[in-house]
C-alpha positions, 0 to 999 in steps of 0.5 A, spaced: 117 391 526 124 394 524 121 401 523 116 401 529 122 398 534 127 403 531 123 409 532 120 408 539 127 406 541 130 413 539 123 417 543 125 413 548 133 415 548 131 421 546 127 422 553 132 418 556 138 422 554 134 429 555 134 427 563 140 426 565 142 432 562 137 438 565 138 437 572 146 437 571 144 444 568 141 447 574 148 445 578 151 451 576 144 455 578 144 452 584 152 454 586 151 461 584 145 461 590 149 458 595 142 453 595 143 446 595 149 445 592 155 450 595 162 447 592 164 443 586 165 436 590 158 436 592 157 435 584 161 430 584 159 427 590 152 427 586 154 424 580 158 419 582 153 416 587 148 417 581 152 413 575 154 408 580 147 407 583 145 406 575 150 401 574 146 397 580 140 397 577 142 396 570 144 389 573 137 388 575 133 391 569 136 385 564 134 380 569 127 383 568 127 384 561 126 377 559 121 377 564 116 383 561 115 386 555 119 392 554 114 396 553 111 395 560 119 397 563 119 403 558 112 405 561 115 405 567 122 408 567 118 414 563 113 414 568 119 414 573 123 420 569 118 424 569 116 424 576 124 424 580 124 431 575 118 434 578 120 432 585 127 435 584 124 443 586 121 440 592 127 439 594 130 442 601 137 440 603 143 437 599 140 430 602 133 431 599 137 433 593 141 426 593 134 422 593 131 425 588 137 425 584 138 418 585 131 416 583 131 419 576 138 416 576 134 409 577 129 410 571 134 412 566 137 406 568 132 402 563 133 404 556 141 403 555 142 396 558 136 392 554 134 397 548 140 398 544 141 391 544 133 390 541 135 394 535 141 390 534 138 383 534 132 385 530 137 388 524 143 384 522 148 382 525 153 386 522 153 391 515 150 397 513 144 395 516 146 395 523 150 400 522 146 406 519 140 403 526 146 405 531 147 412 528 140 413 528 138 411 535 144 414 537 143 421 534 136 421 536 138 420 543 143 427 541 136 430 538 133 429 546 140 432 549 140 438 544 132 440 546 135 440 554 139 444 553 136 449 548 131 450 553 132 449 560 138 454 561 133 461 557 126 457 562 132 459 567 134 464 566 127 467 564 123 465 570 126 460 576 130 454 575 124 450 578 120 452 572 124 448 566 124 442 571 116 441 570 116 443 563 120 437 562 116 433 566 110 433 563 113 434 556 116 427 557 109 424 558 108 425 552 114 423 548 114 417 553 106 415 550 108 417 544 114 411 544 109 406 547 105 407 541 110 405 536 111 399 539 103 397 540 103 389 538 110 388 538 114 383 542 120 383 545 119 375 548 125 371 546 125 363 546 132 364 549 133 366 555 141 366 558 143 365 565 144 369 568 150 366 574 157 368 574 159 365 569 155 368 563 156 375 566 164 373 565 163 369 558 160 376 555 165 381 558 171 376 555 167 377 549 167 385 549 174 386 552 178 388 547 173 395 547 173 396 554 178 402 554 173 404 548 168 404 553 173 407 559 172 414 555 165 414 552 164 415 560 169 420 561 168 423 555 161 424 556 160 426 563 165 430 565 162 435 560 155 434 563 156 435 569 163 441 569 162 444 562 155 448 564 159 451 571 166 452 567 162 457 561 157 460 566 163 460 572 170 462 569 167 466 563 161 469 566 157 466 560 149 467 562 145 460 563 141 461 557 147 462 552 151 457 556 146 452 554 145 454 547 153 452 546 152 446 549 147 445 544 152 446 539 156 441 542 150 436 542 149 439 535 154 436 531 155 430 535 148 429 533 150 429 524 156 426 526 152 421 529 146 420 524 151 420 519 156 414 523 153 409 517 155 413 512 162 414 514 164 408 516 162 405 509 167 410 506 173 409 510 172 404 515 170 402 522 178 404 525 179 410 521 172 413 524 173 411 531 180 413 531 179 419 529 174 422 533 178 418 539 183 424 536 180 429 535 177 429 542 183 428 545 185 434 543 178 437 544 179 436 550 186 439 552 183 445 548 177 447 552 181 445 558 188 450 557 183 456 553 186 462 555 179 466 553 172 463 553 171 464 545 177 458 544 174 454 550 167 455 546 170 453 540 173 446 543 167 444 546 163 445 540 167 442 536 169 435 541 161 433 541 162 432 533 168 427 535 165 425 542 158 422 539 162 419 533 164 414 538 158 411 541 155 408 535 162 406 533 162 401 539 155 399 540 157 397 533 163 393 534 159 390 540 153 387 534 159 385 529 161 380 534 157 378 539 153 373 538 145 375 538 144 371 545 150 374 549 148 382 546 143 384 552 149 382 556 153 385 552 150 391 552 149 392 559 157 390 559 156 397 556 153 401 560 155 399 566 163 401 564 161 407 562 157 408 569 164 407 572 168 410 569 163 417 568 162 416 576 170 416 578 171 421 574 167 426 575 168 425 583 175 425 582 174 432 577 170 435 583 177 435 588 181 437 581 176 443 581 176 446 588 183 445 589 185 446 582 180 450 578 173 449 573 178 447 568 182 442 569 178 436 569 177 436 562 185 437 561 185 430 566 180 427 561 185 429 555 191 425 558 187 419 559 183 420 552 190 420 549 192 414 553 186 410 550 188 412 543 194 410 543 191 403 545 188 402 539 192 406 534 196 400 532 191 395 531 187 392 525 181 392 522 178 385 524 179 388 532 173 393 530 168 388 528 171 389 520 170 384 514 171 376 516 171 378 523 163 376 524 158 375 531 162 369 535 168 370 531 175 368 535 179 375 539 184 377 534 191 378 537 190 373 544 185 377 546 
């Protein structure tokens, strides 16, 4: 049952992850053709109602999940991807464009809020276990990302940018079947249900608190590259779509092997060690691709930022199945995402002024000023306040937290 709910949970992150990125990928089409979309607050006006809308829904889609099996909702929400991504070439003004924008943000709104914490609670609570089935689910939802943009940018550039809209549409009804497949006869019915009032909500935020800067930049970090890195290699150096996804590929690529191999490091030099070196590492990352004088450094930056970046999600869905207590994990993780949406969302929307006003670039100086101010939150604490040895689910916050 591990296995089964392991592999239709990567599919499913994989179809997931993959649409959230190939639209952004057509954004910087879009602005070269003045069609649709004709400055960069537009694209953060477009990412910032989509994340905050996901955030919404997200709310909604834990209160079902104890309601109906989990394949019926990922049924629907691959259903729903697939369709919102077909009617997007359907679209006539930069208002259609939000609505059927905001669809597809709805149904990739399922999977992050209700499957993670299904792997989580059928491993162990914490150890090499959980460790290594977060960095597979993780990795798995690189993989879908790497496709994206292996594909999306050369079916642009070859044909028109309608054209890897539908290929996507209908290549995930097949990873979507396939991930309903893998969960045939598998229940994800619990005897406990939790309340969903106020004052659950607040107890399993209290539980998660300490890693909430951890999340602040797991949004920033992942959106701003998704929605500013395509426009700043395709804009500023003049990089063709096609190669501009190949890159971005690249990027997603060593993340996806730093992400698999998440289990293996953190057994070797511990949760701390591997988290806050790749909050480092992207700190820097960061300011590199933002202040490169020539494309090839800006290149080299991203690239290398994704090895970083992707370490980190593991490391904190980790964190939060060490110490939350199994009962509490769907709330938690919904914590999660939703935290993540947030700070995704006013970041991009800031970075869309930045970047009329000041540039395609600085956005990701910004997020490397405010990575720098996360890393230094965690920089002085200790082992037990990542989920370490003798700090198991429910155990008390170190530090009076």
């Amino acid at each position: 049952m591990k296995k089964q709910i392991l592999l239709s949970a990567s599919l499913f992150h994989a179809l997931t992850d993959a649409a959230t990125v190939i639209t952004p990928m057509i954004f910087p089409i879009l602005y070269n053709q003045r069609f649709l979309i004709t400055n960069y607050a537009q694209i953060g006006l477009l990412s910032n109602l989509g994340l905050l809308l996901t955030f919404i829904v997200q709310f909604l889609v834990v209160r079902l999940s104890f309601r109906h099996e989990y394949r019926l909702l990922m049924l629907a929400s691959g259903l729903g991807i697939c369709v919102s991504m077909a009617l997007v070439p359907f679209a006539r003004s930069f208002w259609m464009l939000i609505v059927f924008f905001m669809m597809l943000r709805i149904f990739t709104s399922f999977y992050h809020p209700i499957v993670i914490a299904w792997v989580a609670k059928s491993r162990s609570g914490s150890g090499r276990e959980l460790d290594d089935a977060m960095g597979i689910q993780s990795g798995s939802g690189n993989a879908g990302v790497i496709l994206a943009y292996l594909t999306v940018g050369v079916m642009a550039q070859h044909w028109t940018w309608k054209t890897p809209l539908f290929a996507w549409s209908l290549f995930g009804l097949v990873l979507g079947l396939l991930g309903i497949s893998a969960i045939r006869g598998v229940s994800s019915k619990s005897a406990e249900r939790p309340s969903f009032g106020l004052v659950a909500w607040k107890k399993s935020l209290r539980a998660i608190k300490r890693y909430i800067p951890g999340f602040f930049f797991g949004g920033l970090g992942w959106s701003v590259t998704v929605y500013y890195a395509p426009s700043l290699l395709n804009h500023k150096y003049q990089i063709p779509i096609g190669q501009t996804g190949v890159y971005l590929a690249l990027w997603v690529g060593l993340g996806t092997l730093t992400g698999y191999g998440y289990g293996a490091w953190s057994r070797r030099f511990g949760r701390k060690k591997v988290f806050i070196s790749s909050l480092g590492g992207a700190m820097v990352c960061l300011l590199v691709i933002g202040l490169a004088p020539v494309k090839w450094v800006a290149v080299a930056g991203l690239i290398a930022y994704g090895g970083f970046l992707l370490m980190t999600y593991p490391s904190l869905h980790t964190f939060v199945g060490s110490t939350v207590p199994v009962k509490d994990q769907t709330q938690a993780y919904s914590w999660v995402s939703n935290i993540q949406l947030v700070s995704g969302a006013v970041v991009t929307l800031v970075s869309g002024f930045l970047s009329d006003a000041l540039g395609i670039n600085v956005p990701f100086i910004f997020c490397g000023i405010l990575t720098l101010g996360v890393f230094l939150f965690y920089l002085p604490r200790g082992p037990e306040f990542f989920g370490g040895p003798g700090d198991g689910p429910g155990a008390p916050l170190p530090n009076g937290l």
